[in-house]
C-alpha positions as CSV (number, residue, x, y, z in Angstrom):
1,X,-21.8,-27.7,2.4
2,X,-19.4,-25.0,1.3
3,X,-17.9,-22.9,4.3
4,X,-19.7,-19.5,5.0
5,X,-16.4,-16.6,5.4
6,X,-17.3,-13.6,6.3
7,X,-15.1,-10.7,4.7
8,X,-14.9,-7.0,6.9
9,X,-13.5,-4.6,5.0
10,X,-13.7,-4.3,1.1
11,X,-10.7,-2.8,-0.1
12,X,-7.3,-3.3,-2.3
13,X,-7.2,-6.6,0.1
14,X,-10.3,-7.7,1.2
15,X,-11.9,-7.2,-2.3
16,X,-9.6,-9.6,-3.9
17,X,-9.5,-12.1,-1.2
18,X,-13.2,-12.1,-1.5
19,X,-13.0,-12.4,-4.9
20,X,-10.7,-15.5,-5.1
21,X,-12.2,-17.2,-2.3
22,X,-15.2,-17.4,-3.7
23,X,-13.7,-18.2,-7.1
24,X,-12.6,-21.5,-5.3
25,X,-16.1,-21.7,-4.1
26,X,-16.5,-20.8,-0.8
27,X,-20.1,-18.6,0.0
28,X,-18.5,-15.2,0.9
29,X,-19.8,-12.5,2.4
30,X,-18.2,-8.3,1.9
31,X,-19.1,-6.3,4.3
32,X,-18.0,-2.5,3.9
33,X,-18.9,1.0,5.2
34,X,-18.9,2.3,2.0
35,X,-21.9,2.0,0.1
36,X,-21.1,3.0,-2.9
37,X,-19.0,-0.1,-3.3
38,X,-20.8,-2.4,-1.8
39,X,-23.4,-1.8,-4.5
40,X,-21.2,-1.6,-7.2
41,X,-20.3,-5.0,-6.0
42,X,-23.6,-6.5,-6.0
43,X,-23.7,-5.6,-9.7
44,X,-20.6,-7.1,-10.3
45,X,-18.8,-4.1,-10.7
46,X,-15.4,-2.9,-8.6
47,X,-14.3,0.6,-7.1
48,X,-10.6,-0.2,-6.7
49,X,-8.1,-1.2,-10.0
50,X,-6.4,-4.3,-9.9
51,X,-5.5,-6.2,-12.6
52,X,-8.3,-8.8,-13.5
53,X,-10.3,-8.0,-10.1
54,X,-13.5,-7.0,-11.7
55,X,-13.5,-9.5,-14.6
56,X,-13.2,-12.4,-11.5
57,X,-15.9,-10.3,-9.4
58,X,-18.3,-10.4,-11.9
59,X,-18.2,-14.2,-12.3
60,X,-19.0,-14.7,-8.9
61,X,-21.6,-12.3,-8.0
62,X,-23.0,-13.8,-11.2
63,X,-22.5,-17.4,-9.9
64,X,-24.0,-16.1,-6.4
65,X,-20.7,-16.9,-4.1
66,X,-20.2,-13.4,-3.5
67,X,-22.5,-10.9,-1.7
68,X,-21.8,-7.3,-0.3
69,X,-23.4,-5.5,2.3
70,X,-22.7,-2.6,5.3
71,X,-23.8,-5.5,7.7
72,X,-22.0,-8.8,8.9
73,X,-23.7,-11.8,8.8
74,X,-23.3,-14.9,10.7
75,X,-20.4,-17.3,9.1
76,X,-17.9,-19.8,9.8
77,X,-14.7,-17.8,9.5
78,X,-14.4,-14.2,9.7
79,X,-11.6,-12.3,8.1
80,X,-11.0,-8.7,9.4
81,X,-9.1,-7.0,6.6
82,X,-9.1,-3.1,7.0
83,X,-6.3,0.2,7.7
84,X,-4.5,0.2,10.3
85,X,-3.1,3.6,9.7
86,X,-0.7,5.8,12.6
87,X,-2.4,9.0,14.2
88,X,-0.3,11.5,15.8
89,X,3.5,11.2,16.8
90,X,3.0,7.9,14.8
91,X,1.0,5.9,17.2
92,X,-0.5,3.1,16.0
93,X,-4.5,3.7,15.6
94,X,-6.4,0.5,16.3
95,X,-10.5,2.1,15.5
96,X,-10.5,0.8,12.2
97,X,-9.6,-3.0,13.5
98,X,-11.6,-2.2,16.7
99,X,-14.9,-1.5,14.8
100,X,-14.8,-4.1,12.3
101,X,-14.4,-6.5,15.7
102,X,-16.9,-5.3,17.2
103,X,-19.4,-5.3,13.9
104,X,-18.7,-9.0,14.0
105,X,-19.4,-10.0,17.7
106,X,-23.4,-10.1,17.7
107,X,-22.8,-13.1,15.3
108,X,-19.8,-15.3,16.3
109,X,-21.0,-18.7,17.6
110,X,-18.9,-21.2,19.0
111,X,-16.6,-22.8,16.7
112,X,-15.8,-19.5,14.9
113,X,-12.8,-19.0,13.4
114,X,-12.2,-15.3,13.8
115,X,-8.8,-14.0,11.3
116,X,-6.5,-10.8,11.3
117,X,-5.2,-10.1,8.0
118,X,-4.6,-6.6,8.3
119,X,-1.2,-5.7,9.1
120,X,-0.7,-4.7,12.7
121,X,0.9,-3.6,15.8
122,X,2.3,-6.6,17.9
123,X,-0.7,-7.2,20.0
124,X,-3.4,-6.6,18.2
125,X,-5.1,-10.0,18.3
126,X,-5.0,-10.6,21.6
127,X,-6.9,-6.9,22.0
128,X,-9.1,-8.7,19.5
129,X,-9.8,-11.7,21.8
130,X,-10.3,-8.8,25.2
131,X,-12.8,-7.3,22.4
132,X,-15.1,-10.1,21.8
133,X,-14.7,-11.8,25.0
134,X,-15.8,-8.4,27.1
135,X,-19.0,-8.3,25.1
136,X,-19.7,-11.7,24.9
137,X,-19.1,-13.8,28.0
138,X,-21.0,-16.9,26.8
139,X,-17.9,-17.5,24.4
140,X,-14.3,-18.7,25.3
141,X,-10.9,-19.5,23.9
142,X,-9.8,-22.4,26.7
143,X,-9.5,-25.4,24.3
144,X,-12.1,-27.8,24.4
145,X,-14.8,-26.1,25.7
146,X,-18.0,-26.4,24.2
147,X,-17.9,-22.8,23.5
148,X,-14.4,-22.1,22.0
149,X,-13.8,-19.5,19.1
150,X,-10.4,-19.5,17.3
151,X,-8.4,-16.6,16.7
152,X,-5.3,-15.6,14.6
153,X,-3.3,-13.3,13.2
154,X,-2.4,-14.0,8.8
155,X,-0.9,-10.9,7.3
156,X,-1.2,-10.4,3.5
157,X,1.7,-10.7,1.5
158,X,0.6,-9.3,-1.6
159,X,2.1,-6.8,-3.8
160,X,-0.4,-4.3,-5.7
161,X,-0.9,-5.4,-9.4
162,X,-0.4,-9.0,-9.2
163,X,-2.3,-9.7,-5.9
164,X,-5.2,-12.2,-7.4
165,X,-2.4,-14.5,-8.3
166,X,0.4,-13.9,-5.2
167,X,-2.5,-14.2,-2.7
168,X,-2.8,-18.1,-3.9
169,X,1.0,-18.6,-5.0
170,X,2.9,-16.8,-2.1
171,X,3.6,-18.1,1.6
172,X,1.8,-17.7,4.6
173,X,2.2,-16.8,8.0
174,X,-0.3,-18.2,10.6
175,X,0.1,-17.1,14.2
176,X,-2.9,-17.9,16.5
177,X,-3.8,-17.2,20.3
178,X,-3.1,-21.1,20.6
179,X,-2.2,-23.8,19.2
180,X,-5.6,-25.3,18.0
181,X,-6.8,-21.4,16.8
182,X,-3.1,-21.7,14.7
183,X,-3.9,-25.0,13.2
184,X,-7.5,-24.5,12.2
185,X,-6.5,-21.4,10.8
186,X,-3.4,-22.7,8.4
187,X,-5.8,-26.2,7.7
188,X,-8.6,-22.9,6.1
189,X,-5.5,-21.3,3.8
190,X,-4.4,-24.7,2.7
191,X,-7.6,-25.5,0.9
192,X,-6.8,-22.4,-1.6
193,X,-3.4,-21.2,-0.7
194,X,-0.6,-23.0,-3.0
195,X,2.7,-21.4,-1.2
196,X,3.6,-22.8,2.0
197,X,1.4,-22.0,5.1
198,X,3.8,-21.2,8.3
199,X,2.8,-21.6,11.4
200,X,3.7,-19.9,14.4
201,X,2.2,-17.6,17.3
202,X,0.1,-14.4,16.8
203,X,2.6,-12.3,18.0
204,X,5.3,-13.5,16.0
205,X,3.5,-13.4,13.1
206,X,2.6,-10.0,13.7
207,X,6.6,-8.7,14.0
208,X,7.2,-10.8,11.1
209,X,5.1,-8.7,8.9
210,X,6.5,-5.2,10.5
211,X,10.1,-7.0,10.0
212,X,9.4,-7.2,6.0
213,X,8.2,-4.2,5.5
214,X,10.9,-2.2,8.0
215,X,13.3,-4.8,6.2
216,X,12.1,-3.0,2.7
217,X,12.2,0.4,4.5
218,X,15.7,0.6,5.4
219,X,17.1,-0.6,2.5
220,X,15.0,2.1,0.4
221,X,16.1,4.2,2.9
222,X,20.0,3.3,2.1
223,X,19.4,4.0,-1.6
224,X,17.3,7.6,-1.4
225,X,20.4,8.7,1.3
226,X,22.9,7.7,-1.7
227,X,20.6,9.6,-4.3
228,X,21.1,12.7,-1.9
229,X,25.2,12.1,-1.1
230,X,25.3,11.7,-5.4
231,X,23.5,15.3,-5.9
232,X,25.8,16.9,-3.6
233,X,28.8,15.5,-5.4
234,X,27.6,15.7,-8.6
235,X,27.9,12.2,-9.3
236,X,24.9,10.1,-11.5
237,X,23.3,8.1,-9.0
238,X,22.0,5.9,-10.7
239,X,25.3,4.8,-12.3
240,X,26.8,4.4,-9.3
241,X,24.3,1.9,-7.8
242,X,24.4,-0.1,-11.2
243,X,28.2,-0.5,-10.9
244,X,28.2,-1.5,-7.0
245,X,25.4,-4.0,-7.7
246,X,27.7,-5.7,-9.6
247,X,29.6,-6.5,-6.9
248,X,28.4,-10.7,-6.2
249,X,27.1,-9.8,-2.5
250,X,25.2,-6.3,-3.2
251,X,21.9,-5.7,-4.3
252,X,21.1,-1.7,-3.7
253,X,17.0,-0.7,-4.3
254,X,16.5,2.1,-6.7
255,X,16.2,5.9,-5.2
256,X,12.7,7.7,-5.6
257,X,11.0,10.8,-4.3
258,X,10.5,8.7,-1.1
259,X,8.3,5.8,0.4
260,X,4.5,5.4,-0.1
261,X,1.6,2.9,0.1
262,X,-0.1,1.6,3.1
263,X,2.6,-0.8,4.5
264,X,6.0,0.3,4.3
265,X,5.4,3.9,4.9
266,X,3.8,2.8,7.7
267,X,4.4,-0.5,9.6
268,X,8.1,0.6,10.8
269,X,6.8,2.9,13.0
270,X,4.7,0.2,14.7
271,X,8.2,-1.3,15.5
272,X,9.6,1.8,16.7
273,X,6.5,2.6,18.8
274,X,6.6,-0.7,20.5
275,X,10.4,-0.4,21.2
276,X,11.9,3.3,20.7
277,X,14.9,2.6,22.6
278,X,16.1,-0.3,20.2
279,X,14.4,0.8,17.0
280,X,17.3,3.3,16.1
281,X,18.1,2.2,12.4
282,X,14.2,0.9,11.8
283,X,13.5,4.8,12.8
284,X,16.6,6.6,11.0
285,X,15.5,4.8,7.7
286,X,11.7,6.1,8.5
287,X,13.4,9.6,8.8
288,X,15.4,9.4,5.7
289,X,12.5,7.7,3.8
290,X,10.2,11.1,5.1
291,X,12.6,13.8,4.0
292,X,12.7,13.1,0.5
293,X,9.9,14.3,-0.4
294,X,11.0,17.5,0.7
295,X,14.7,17.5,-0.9
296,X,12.4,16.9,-4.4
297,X,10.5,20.3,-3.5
298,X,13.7,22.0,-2.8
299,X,14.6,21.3,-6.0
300,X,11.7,21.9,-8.0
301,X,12.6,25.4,-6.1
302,X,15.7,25.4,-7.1
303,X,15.2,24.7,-10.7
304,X,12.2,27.6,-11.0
305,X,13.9,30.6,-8.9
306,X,14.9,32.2,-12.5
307,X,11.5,32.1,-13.9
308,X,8.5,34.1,-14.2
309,X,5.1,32.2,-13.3
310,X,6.8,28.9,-14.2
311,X,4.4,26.1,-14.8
312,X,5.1,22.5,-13.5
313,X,3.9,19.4,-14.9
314,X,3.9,16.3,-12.6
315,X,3.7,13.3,-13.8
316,X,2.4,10.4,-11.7
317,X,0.7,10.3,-8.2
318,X,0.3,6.8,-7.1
319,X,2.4,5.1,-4.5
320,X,4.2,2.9,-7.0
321,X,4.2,2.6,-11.0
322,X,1.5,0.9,-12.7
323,X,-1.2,0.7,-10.6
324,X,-4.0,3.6,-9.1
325,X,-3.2,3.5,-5.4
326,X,-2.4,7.2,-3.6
327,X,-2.1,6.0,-0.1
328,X,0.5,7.6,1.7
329,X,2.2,8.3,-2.0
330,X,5.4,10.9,-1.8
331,X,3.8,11.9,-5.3
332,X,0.5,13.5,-3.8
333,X,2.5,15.3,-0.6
334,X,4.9,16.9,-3.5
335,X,2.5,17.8,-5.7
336,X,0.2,19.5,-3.2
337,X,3.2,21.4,-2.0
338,X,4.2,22.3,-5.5
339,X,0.6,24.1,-6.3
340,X,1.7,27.1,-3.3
341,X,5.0,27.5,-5.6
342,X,3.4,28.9,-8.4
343,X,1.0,30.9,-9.7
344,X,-0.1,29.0,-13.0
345,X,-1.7,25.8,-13.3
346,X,0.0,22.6,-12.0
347,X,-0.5,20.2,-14.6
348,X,-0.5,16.3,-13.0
349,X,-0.7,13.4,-15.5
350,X,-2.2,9.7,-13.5
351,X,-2.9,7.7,-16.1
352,X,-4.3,5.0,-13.9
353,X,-7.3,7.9,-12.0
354,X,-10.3,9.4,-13.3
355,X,-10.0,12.5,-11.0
356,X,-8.0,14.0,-8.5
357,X,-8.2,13.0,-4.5
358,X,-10.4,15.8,-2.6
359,X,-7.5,17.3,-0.6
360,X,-6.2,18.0,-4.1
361,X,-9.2,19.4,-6.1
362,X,-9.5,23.0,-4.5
363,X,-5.8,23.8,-5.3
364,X,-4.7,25.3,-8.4
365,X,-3.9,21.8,-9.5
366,X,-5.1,20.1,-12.6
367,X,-5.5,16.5,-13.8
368,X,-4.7,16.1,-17.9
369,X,-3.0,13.6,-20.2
370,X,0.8,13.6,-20.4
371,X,0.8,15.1,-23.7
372,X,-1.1,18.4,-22.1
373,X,0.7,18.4,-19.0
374,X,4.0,18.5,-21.4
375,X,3.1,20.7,-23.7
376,X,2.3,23.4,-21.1
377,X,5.3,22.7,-19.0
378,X,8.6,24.9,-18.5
379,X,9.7,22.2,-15.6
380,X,8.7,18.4,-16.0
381,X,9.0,16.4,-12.6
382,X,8.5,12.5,-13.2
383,X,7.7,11.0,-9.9
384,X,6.5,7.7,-10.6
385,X,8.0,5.1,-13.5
386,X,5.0,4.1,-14.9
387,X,5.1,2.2,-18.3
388,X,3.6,5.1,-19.7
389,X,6.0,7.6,-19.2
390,X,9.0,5.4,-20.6
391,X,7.5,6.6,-23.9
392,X,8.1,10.2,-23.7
393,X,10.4,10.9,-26.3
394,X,13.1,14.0,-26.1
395,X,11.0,15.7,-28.1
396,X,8.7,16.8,-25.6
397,X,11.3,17.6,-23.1
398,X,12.8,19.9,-25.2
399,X,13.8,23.1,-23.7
400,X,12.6,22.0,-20.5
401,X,13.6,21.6,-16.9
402,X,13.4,18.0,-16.6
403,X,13.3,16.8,-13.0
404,X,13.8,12.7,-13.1
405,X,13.5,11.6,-9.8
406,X,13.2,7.7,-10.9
407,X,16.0,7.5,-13.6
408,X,13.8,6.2,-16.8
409,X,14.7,9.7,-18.8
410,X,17.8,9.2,-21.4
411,X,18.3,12.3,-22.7
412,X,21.0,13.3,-24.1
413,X,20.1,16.6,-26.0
414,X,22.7,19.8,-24.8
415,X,20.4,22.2,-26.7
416,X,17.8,21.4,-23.9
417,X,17.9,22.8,-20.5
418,X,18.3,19.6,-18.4
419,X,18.9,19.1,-14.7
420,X,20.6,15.7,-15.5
421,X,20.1,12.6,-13.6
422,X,23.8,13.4,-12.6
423,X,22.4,16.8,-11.0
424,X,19.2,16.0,-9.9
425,X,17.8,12.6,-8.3
């Protein structure tokens, strides 16, 4: 009999994980608030982009392994796999990962295996055992009683566009509230999991997951500072970081307008929140990281204060290049800021969306193809380095203000007006 698993939350993770899981045939179960997804879902259809999501999706749901609904159901494992965003002053907020809990705890029976994927402050599962064991008293995690659940922590490791396959290829982290909860849980990701499973505590495995991402952070962090030492000296950025690399012991990241996406713009600040008076550089690189946003703006400012009713064409809004995720993308915050700068239309090319977010629509903001976003444009801003883009020719930046704030833009024209990747980063 194949093993029931339970699936809370239905997005860029939990969608996928449900997706492969029941590919390698286990009976799973989506559960999701929104219903919109959940029925497109059922009719093997997807509301998120991923490369080869929604052709896997609709093999399942067609083989019956996968089911979506807005209620749990009972299972063996449960896999809790939704935001864990910061509120105010960057406190961690836990309702998201306290809900779906608590969703779950009419149907846990002994012998449960209850799982954390989402990425979280150091802590959280052990709120998640107070959670289930406050509400349900005739259930226990003392090992080898009658009525013991299990309960772990496994962060995803995945990287957007390529997360069917590095779900099954990468390693794994399994930290549990004991010993037995840590070994049933890595004996469940061995059966589809090909990377190594590690095994460890929950609260270890929860700092390990803030550690990679702060990890990525600060060393973002180190090159977007650099990008804003090199404007101020005039010198070409992204020259200088392809001559240091080649140095046998330094690998510098790449500059940008900043840090988005739901982990790395995020997850430091659970560090610094559970230790502010250690977490100096973790929250220095968050500072850096935030600002640059802002230095973009001040030059898009910069570059239109000699011209009448400018118009700016933006070009890309997600969080990184090639895929459709906004979260917590520097592209969106600079964009929205941009549309109180001028009074004509701001012109935003996303290949990857079919409209604009919400926050975005009632702004004088509109979304178009690259080649109408260009052809209207006195200033061009490229903010993300999709594929795309890396076929603009000079042609259409001719006599434009080009703004390059991810380096793919060789031009070379003198008849053009160009803010060089020497001037501008």
């Amino acid at each position: 009999m194949s093993l029931k698993v339970c699936i809370v939350g239905l997005g860029y993770i939990g969608l996928p994980t449900a997706a492969v899981l029941a590919d390698k045939g286990f009976m799973v179960h989506g559960v999701d608030v929104n219903e919109n997804a959940v029925n497109l879902i059922n009719n093997g259809q997807v509301h998120i982009y991923e490369p080869d999501l929604e052709k896997v999706v609709k093999k399942v749901v067609a083989a019956g392994n996968l089911t979506a609904d807005i209620d749990p159901i009972k299972a063996d494992i449960y896999i809790l796999a939704v935001p864990t965003p910061f509120k105010e002053n960057h406190k961690p907020d836990l309702a998201y990962v306290e809900s779906a809990t608590k969703s779950i705890i009419p149907y846990i029976e002994p012998g449960n295996l209850i799982i954390l994927e989402s990425t979280s402050p150091v802590g959280t599962t052990e709120k998640i055992v107070e959670w289930i064991l406050n509400e349900r008293t005739d259930l226990s995690i003392d090992e080898n009683k009658s009525n013991q659940v299990f309960v772990s922590h496994c962060p995803e490791r995945v990287l957007p566009g390529k997360i069917l396959k590095e779900i099954i290829q990468n390693d794994r982290i399994v930290g549990g509230i004991n010993k037995i909860s840590t070994q049933k849980t890595a004996e469940f990701y061995e059966l589809f999991v090909d990377g190594k499973v590690l095994q460890t505590n929950a609260k270890t495995a929860e700092l390990t997951k803030l550690t990679e991402n702060s990890y990525r952070d600060v060393n973002i962090a180190f090159a977007n500072e650099l990008s804003m030492i090199c404007d101020d000296l005039e010198i070409d950025v992204w020259e200088l970081i392809k001559l240091a690399n080649h140095h046998p012991r330094v690998n510098i990241l790449q500059p940008g307008p900043g840090v988005g996406g739901h982990c790395i713009a995020v997850d430091p600040w659970f560090i610094v929140d559970a230790a502010p008076e250690r977490a100096k550089l973790i929250q220095t690189a968050r500072n850096v990281n935030d600002i640059k946003p802002q230095f973009v703006i001040d030059k898009v400012k910069s570059a239109i204060s000699n011209k009448i009713n400018p118009t700016i064409a933006c070009l890309g809004l997600s969080f990184k290049a090639n895929i459709d995720d906004l979260r917590e993308s520097p592209a969106v915050e600079i964009v929205s800021k941009l549309a109180s700068l001028t009074k004509n239309m701001v012109y935003v090319s996303e290949p990857h969306i079919n409209e604009l977010p919400l926050h975005l629509l009632n702004l004088n903001i509109q979304l178009s193809s690259t080649e109408d976003a260009l052809k209207h444009a006195d200033v061009v801003l490229l903010l993300v380095e999709h594929d795309y883009f890396k076929l603009v020719d000079n042609i259409s930046l001719k006599n434009k203000v080009v703004i390059d704030t991810k380096g793919i833009f060789q031009i070379n024209n003198e008849e053009n007006e160009i803010m060089t990747k020497a001037k501008i980063k």
